[in-house]
N, C-alpha and C positions, 0 to 999 in steps of 0.2 A: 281754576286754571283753564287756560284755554285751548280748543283742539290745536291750533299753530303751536303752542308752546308745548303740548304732549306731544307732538309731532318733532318737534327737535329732539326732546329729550330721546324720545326713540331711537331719534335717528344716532343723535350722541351716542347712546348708549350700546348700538348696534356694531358704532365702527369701534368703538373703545370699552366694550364691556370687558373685552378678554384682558384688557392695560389694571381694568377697576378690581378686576378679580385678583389677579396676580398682585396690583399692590395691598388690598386687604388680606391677600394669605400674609405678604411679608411682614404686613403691620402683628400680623398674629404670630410667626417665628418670631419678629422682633422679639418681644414681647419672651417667648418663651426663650429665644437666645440670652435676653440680657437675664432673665429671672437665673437660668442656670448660671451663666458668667459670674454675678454676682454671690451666688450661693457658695461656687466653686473657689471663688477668689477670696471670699472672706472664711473660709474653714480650710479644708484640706488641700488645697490648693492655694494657698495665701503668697508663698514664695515664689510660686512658677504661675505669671498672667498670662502668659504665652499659651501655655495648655490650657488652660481654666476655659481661655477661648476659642483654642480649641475644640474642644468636649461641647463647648455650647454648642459653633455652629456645627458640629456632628448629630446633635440632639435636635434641633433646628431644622436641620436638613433632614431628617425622618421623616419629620412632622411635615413638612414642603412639601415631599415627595409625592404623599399621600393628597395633600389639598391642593397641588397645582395638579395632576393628573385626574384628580378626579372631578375639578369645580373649573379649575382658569382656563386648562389647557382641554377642557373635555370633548372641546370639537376639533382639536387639533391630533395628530398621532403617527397613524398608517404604519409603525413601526412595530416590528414584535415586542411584547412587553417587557424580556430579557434585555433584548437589547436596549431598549426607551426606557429601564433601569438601569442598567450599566453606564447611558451614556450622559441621565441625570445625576448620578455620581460623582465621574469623573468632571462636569462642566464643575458642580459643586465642591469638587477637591481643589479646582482652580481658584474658584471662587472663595475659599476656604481660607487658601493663599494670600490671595486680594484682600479679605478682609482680616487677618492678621499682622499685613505687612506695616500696616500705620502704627499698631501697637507696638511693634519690634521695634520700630525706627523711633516713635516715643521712648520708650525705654531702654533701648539700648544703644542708640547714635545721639539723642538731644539729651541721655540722661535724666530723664525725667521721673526717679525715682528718690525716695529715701536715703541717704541723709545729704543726697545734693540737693533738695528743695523737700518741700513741709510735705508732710501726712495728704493733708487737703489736696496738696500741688500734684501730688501724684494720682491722689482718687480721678479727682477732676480731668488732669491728663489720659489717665486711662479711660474713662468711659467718652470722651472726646474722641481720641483716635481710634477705639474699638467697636462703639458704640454708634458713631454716625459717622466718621472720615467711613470707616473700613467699610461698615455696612452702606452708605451708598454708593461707595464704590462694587462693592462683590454684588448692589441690584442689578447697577445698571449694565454692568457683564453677563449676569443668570439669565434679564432679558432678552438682552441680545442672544444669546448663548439657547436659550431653552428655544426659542422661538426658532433660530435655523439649524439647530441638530436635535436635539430632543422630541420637540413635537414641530417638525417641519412641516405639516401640508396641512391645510384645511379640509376635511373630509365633508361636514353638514355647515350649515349657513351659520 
């Protein structure tokens, strides 16, 4: 590789490391969002998707909390840690919202359940609107959201 090309990549990585790191945590809540959502939804929770999704991104957002404060957002803060908790919560409560609202309107405004369409038609709709509508919708809010209330100020380079 060449000095010119390590030299971008630096530089890339300089202005957008903190973009790379927040989508690798989210790649990793994903990850642990959908393993819960699915567990949840196909046992005790089979009836109610709504919650099931719930509970994930509650379980999710634990897991966020910790990896974006301490990897994506670690040069970001100036805030007391109470507070730069409480206010990563409530962005995440929004975001919560956001990312259950596509499941709702799937299965509760387009119908997209049992026995108005097949077994498959509803799996499939639910991990579509739960699974990627909601979850890029509730990132590209957390971004926006974590980056001007959460950890607003740049403290180290």
């Amino acid at each position: 590789m060449s000095s010119a090309t390590v030299s971008r990549l630096s530089a890339a990585w300089h202005r957008h490391g903190e973009l790379v790191r927040f989508a690798l945590v989210g790649a990793s809540t994903f990850v642990v969002d959908t393993g819960v959502f699915l567990l949840l939804k196909s046992t005790v929770l089979e009836p109610k998707p709504v919650t099931a999704k719930i509970l994930a991104v509650l379980v999710a957002t634990l897991v966020g909390y910790v990896a974006n404060r301490e990897w994506s957002f670690r040069a970001r803060g100036g805030l007391a840690r109470r507070r730069e908790a409480v206010l990563y919560f409530v962005v995440s409560g929004a975001a919560l919202a956001i990312n259950a609202a596509p499941l709702g309107v799937s299965r509760y405004v387009l119908d997209l359940a049992t026995p108005a369409v097949s077994a498959f038609t509803e799996q499939v709709a639910d991990l579509v609107s739960a699974q990627i509508v909601g979850t890029l919708l509730a990132m590209a809010f957390r971004w926006w959201a974590f980056r001007r209330w959460v950890f607003p100020t740049a403290l180290a380079g």
